[in-house]
C-alpha positions as CSV (number, residue, x, y, z in Angstrom):
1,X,0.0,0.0,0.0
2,X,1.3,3.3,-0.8
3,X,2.2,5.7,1.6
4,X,-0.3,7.9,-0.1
5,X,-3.3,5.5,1.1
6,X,-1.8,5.5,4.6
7,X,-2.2,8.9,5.2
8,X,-5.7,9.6,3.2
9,X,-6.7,6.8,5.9
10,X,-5.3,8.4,8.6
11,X,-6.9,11.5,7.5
12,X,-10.3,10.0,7.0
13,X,-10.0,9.0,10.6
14,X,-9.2,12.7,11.6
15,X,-12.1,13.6,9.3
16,X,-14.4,11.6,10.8
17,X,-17.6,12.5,12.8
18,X,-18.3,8.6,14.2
19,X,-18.1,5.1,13.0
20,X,-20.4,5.3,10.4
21,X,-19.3,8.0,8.7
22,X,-15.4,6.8,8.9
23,X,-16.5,3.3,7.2
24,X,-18.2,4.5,4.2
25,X,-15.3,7.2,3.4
26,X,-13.5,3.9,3.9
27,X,-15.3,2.0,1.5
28,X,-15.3,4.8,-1.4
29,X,-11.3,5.0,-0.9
30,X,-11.3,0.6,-0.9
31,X,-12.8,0.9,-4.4
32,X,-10.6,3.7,-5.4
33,X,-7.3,1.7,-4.7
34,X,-8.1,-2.0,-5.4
35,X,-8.0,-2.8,-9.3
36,X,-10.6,-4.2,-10.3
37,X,-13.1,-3.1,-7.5
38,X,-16.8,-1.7,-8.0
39,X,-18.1,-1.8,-5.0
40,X,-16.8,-2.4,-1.0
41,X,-18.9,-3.3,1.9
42,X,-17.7,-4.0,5.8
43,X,-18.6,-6.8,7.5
44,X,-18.1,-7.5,11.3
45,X,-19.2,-10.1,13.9
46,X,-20.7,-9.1,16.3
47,X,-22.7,-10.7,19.3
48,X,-22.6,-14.0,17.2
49,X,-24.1,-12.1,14.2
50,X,-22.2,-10.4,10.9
51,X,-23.0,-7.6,10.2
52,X,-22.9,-5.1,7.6
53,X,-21.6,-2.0,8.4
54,X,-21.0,0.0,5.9
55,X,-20.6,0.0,1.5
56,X,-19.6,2.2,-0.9
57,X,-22.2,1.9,-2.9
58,X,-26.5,2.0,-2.1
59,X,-17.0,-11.2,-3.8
60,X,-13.7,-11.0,-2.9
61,X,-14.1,-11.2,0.9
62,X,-10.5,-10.2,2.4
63,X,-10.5,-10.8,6.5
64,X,-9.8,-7.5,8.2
65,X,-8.1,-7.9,12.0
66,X,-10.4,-5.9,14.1
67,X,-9.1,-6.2,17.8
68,X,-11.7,-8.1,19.9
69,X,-13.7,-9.2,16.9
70,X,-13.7,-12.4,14.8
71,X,-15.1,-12.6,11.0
72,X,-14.6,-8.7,10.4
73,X,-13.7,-8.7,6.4
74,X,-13.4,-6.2,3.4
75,X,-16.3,-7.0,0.9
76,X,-15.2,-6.4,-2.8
77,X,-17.3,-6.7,-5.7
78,X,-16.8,-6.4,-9.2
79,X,-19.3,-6.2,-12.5
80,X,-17.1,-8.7,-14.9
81,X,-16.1,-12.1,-14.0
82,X,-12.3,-12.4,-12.6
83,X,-12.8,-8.8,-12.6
84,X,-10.9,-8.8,-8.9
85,X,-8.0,-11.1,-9.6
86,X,-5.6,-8.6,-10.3
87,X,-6.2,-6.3,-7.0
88,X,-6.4,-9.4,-4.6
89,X,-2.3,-7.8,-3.0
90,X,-4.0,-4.7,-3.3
91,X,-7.0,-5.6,-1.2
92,X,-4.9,-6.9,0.9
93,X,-3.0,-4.3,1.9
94,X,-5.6,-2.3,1.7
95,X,-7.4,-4.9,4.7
96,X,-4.7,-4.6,6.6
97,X,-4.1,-0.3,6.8
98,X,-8.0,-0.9,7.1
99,X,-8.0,-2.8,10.1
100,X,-5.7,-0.3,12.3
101,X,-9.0,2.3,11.2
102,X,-11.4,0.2,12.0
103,X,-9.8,-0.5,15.5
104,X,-9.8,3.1,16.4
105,X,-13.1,4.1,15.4
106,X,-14.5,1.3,17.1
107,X,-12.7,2.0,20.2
108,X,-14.2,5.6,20.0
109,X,-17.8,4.6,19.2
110,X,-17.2,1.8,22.8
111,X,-16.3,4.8,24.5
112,X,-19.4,7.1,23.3
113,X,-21.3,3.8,24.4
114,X,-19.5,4.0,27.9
115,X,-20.5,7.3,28.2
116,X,-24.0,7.2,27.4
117,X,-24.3,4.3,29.5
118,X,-22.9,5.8,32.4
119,X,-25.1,8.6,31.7
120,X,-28.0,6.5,31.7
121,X,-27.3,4.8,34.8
122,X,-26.3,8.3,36.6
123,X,-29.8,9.1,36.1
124,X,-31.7,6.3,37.1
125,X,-30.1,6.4,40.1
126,X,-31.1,9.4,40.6
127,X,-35.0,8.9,40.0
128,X,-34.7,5.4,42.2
129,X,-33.2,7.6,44.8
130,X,-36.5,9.8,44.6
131,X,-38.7,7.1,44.2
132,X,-37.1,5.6,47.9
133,X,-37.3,8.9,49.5
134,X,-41.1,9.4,48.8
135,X,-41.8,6.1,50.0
136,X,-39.4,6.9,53.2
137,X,-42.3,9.9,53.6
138,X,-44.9,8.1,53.0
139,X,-45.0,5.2,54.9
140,X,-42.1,6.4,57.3
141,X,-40.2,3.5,56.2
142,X,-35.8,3.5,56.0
143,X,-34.6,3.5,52.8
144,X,-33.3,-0.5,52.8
145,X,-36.9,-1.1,53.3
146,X,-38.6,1.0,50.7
147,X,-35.8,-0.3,48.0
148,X,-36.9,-3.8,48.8
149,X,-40.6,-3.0,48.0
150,X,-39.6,-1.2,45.1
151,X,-37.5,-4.4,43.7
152,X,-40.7,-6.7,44.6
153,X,-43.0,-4.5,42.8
154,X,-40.6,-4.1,39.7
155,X,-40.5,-7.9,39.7
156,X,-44.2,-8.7,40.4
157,X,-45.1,-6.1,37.8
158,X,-42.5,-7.1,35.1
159,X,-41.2,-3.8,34.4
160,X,-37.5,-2.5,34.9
161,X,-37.4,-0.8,38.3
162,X,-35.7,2.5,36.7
163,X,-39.3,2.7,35.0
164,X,-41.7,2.1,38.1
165,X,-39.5,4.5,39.7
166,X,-39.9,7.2,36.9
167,X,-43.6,6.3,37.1
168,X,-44.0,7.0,40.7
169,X,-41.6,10.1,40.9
170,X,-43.9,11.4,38.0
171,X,-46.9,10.3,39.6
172,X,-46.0,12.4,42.6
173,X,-45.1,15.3,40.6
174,X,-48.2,15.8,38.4
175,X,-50.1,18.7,39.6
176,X,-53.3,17.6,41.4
177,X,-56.6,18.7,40.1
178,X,-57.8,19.0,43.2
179,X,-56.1,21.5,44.2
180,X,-56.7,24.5,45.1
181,X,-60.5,23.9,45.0
């Protein structure tokens, strides 16, 4: 691969605005350097499923190392028959400059997941913390107490406790009707 390809890579990486973006500029640039090549999709395994990521447009299937995932691969795809034997070194190479891209933008796109997740989690605390301090008031209860009925009725009512809590902490902080008449 030339040195040329190495750094438009690298600066589709740079140029990049998430994982999906990244893979289709790197499927345009896969069709533009392997001979032969019409078209370029990206498949990777994931949770026991492949998947298609991205293509260059709306088989020579070159395996792609992806750390922590197996089956990842460079989809090639040409309009005559034998159409790709020439550019199977180039794909190739190509696969394997790919690979260090894909890595990266996959480790941001886990990372964007972290965050959002932590996120998430921050602020279902936050309403189950609520939701146990009106039930503290209410039934003058201590908080280990009012958690436990809270898990039972999440359980017995089949719905994630972040949810009933939401439900009651809303519940409680609807204006009342009757009020004020």
């Amino acid at each position: 691969m030339s040195s040329e390809t190495s750094d438009t890579l690298d600066q589709a990486m740079v140029r990049s605005s998430g994982l999906d973006p990244m893979l289709r500029d790197l499927t345009d640039r896969a069709v533009q350097e392997v001979p032969g090549a019409d078209a370029c999709s990206i498949t990777v395994r994931r949770a026991g499923r492949l998947l298609t990521l991205a293509g260059s447009d709306g088989m020579l299937a070159v395996p792609v190392a992806v750390e922590g995932e197996k089956g990842a691969a460079l989809n090639f795809y040409g309009v005559r028959a034998r159409a790709l034997d020439p550019g199977r070194d180039a794909a190739r190479a190509f696969a394997a400059r790919a690979g260090d891209a894909i890595d990266v933008a996959l480790r941001i796109e886990r990372r964007r997941q972290s965050a959002a997740d932590v996120r998430t989690a921050l602020l279902s605390r936050s309403v189950i913390d609520q939701a146990i301090g009106i039930l503290m008031a209410r039934e003058r209860i201590d908080a280990r107490i009012a958690l436990e009925r809270l898990r039972r009725a999440s359980q017995d009512r089949n719905v994630k406790l972040r949810d009933l809590c939401g439900q009651l902490v809303a519940r409680v902080a609807a204006p009342d009707s009757r009020r004020g008449k």
